[in-house]
C-alpha positions in Angstrom: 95.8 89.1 132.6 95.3 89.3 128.8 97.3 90.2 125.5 95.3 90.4 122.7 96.3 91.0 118.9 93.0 91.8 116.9 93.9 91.6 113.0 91.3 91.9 110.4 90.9 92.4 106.5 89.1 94.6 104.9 87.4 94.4 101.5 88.8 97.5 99.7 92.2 97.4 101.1 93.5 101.2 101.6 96.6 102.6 103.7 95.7 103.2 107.4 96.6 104.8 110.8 96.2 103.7 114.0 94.4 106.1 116.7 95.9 105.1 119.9 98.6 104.2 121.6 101.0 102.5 118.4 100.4 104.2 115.2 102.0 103.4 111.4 100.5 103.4 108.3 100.9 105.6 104.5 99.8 108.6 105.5 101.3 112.0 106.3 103.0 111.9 109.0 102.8 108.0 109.9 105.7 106.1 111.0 106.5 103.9 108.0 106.5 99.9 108.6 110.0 99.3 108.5 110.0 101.3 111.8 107.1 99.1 113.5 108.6 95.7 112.3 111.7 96.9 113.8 110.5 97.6 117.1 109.7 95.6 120.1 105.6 96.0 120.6 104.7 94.0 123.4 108.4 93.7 125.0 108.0 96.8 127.7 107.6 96.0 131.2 103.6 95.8 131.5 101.5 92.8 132.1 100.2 91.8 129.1 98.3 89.0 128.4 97.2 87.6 125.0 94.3 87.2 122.8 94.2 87.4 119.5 91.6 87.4 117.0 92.2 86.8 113.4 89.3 88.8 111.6 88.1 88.9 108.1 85.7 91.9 107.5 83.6 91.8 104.0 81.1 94.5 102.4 77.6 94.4 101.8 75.3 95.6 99.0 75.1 99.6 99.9 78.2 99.8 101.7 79.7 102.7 99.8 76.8 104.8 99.0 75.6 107.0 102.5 78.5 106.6 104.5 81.4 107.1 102.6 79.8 110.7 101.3 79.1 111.4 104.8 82.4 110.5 106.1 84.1 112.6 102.9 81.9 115.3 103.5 83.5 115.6 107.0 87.1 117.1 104.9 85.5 118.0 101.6 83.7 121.2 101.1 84.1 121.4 97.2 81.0 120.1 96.2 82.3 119.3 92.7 85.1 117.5 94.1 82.4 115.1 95.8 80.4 114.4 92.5 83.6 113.3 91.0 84.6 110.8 93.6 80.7 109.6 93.7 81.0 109.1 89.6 84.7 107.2 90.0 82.8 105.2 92.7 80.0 104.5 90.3 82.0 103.8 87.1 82.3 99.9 87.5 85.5 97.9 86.5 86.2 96.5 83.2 87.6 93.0 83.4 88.8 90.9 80.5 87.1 93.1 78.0 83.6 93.0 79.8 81.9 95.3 82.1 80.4 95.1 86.0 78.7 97.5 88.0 80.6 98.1 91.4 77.5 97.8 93.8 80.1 97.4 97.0 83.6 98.7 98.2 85.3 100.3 95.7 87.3 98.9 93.0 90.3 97.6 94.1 94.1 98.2 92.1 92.5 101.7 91.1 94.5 104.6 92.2 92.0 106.3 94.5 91.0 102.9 96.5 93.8 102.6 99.3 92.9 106.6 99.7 89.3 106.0 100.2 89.6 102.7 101.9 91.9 104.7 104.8 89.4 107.7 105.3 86.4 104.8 105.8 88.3 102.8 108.0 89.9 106.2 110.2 85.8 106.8 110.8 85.0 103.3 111.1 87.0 101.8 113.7 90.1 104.4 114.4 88.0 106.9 116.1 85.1 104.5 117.8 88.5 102.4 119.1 90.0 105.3 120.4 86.6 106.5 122.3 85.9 103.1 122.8 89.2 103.0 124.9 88.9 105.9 126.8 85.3 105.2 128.2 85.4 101.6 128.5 88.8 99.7 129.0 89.5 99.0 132.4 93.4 97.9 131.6 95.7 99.7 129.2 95.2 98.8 125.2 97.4 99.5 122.7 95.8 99.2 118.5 98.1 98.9 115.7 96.6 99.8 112.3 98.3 99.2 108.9 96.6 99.5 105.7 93.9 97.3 106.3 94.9 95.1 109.0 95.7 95.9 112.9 96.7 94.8 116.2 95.4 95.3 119.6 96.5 94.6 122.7 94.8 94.3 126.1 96.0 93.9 129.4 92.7 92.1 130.7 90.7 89.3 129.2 87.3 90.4 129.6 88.3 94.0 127.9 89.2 92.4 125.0 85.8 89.9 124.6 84.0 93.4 125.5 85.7 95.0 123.0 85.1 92.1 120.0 81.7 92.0 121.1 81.4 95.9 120.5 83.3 95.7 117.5 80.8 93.0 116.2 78.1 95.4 116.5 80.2 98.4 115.1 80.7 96.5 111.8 77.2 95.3 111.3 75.8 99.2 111.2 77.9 100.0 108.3 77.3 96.8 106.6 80.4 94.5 107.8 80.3 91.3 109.5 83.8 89.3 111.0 84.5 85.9 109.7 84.1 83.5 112.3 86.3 81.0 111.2 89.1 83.2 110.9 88.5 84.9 114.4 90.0 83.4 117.6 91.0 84.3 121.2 94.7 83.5 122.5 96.2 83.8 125.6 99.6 86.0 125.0 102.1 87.9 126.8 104.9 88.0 129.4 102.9 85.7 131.9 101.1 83.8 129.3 103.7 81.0 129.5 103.3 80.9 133.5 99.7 81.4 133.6 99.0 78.3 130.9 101.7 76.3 132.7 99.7 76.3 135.7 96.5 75.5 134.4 98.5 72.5 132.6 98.5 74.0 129.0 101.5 73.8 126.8 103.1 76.7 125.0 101.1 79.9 124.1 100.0 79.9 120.9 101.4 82.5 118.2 99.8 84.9 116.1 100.6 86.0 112.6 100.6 90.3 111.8 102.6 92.0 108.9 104.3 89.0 107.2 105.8 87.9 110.7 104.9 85.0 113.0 104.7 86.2 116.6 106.2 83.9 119.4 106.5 84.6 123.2 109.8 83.3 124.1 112.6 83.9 126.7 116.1 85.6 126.5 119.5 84.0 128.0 118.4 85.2 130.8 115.4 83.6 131.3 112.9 87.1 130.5 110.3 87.4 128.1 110.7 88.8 124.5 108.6 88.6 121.9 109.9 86.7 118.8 109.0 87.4 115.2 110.1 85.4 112.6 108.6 85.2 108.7 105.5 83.7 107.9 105.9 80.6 106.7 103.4 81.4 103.7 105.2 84.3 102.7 108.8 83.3 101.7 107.7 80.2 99.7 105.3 83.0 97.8 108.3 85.4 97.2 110.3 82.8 96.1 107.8 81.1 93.5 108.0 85.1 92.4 111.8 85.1 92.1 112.1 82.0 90.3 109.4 83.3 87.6 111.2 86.7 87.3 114.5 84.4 86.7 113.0 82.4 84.3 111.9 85.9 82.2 115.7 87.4 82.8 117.5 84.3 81.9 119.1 85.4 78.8 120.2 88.9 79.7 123.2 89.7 81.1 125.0 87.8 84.0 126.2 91.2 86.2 122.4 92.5 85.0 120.8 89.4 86.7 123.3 89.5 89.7 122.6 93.4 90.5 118.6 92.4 90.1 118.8 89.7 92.7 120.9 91.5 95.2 118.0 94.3 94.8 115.5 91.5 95.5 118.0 90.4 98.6 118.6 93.8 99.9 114.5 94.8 99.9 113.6 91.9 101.7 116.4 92.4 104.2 115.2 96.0 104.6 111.4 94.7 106.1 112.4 91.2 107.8 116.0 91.7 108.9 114.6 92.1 112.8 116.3 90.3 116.0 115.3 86.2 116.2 114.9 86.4 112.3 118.4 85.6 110.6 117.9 81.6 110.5 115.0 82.8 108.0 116.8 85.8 105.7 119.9 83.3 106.0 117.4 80.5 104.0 116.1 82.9 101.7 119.3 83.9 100.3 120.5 80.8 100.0 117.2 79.9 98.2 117.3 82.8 96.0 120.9 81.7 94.7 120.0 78.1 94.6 117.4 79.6 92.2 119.6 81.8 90.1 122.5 78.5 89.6 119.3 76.5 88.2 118.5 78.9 85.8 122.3 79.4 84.7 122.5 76.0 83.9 119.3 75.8 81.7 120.4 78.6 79.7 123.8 77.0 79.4 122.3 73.9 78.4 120.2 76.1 75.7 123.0 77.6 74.1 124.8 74.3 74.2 
């Protein structure tokens, strides 16, 4: 018995939905994030296992060209609503005063990318892993898509090599291949601690989705939950951010600079504040402020 957590990146990053069992994403009608990081995936009563594969998808030469009209086409009947998306596609990116030609994906920071990126990607792999499920899984599975990254689970191993197989061979007709390096299989779940333990393996290992670390662990009780905590490459990120943004506000106002912080504070509360996780938000605040005294003190030094 197999979990398995698929997550991949895609080269125009875009909002997304999910097409099975868990869905979440940007658009209409998607439950936002806050609600999945807040929930419990994997913590219902079914025998999961766990592999997860880490996935990095890239674009070839071509990529946007054929499909993305045909997949467009699909929605669009306005034909002069096509030519303009085909010349935004074609109109390059300027960058430090020079031109390039865009010859794959589509430019990324422009407003219509995450837009285009999330139609590709709902062809691409949310309908073929939704067939794909219904006409070959032999165990339940359960995909989670966000923007350009997604989970899925399986309850048997060899569903979830058949499926990465399959998934191989998706990608490489429209042009994307999976990093190897970044792609690996792990054993995760409810049993996955009993399972390895009898085999003579140590802890299963833990995944990382969203900006959280994923852990199987164990109540009080002795039952399995699934842990999330922050990524450890995130909060050191946000915080080199925060100190830079202190360093800019140092001179204003002290109530201004306390009211900005506690926004800061209160935003990252609102995505990571989850059960298991207050060791980590109780670290960042204290960071944050530890921050904030060292920059009241240079400017007092300043004006001194």
């Amino acid at each position: 018995m197999l979990a398995s957590v698929i997550s991949f990146r895609m080269a125009p990053r875009g909002a997304g939905r999910t097409s099975s069992a868990s869905r979440t994403g940007f658009g209409p009608g998607a439950p936002s994030i806050t609600r999945w990081t807040r929930s419990r995936p994997g913590s219902r009563a079914r025998r999961w296992a766990g592999c997860s594969t880490r996935t990095s998808a890239t674009s070839s030469p071509g990529l946007i060209r054929p499909g993305w009209e045909g997949f467009l086409e699909h929605r669009i009947a306005d034909r002069r609503v096509l030519r303009l998306i085909q010349k935004w596609m074609r109109a390059g990116v300027i960058e430090d005063g020079s031109w390039t030609d865009s010859v794959e994906g589509v430019p990324q920071g422009a407003s219509a990318s995450p837009l285009l990126a999330n139609v590709y990607l709902h062809y691409v792999f949310d309908l073929w892993a939704h067939q794909w499920r219904r006409r070959h899984a032999r165990g339940d599975v359960v995909l989670v898509r966000f923007a350009d990254d997604f989970a899925a689970g399986f309850q048997y191993r060899d569903d979830a090599e058949r499926f990465l197989a399959d998934l191989r061979g998706r990608f490489a007709t429209f042009g994307l291949e999976l990093a190897d390096e970044k792609t690996r299989l792990i054993e995760f779940g409810r049993f996955a601690a009993r399972d390895r333990a009898a085999r003579g393996l140590g802890k299963p290992e833990t995944f990382r989705f969203l900006g959280f670390t994923h852990i199987c662990a164990k109540t009080r009780n002795g039952r399995f939950k699934l842990k999330r905590i922050t990524d450890s490459k995130r909060m050191p990120a946000k915080l080199r951010a925060v100190k830079t943004e202190l360093r800019r506000r140092r001179h204003l106002p002290i109530p201004d600079q306390g009211r900005w912080l506690a926004s800061v504070y209160r935003g990252h509360c609102n995505y990571y504040a989850v059960p298991d996780n207050i060791e980590a938000l109780r670290a960042f605040r204290e960071q944050i402020i530890l921050h904030w005294l060292k920059s009241l003190r240079r400017r007092s030094r300043a004006h001194g």
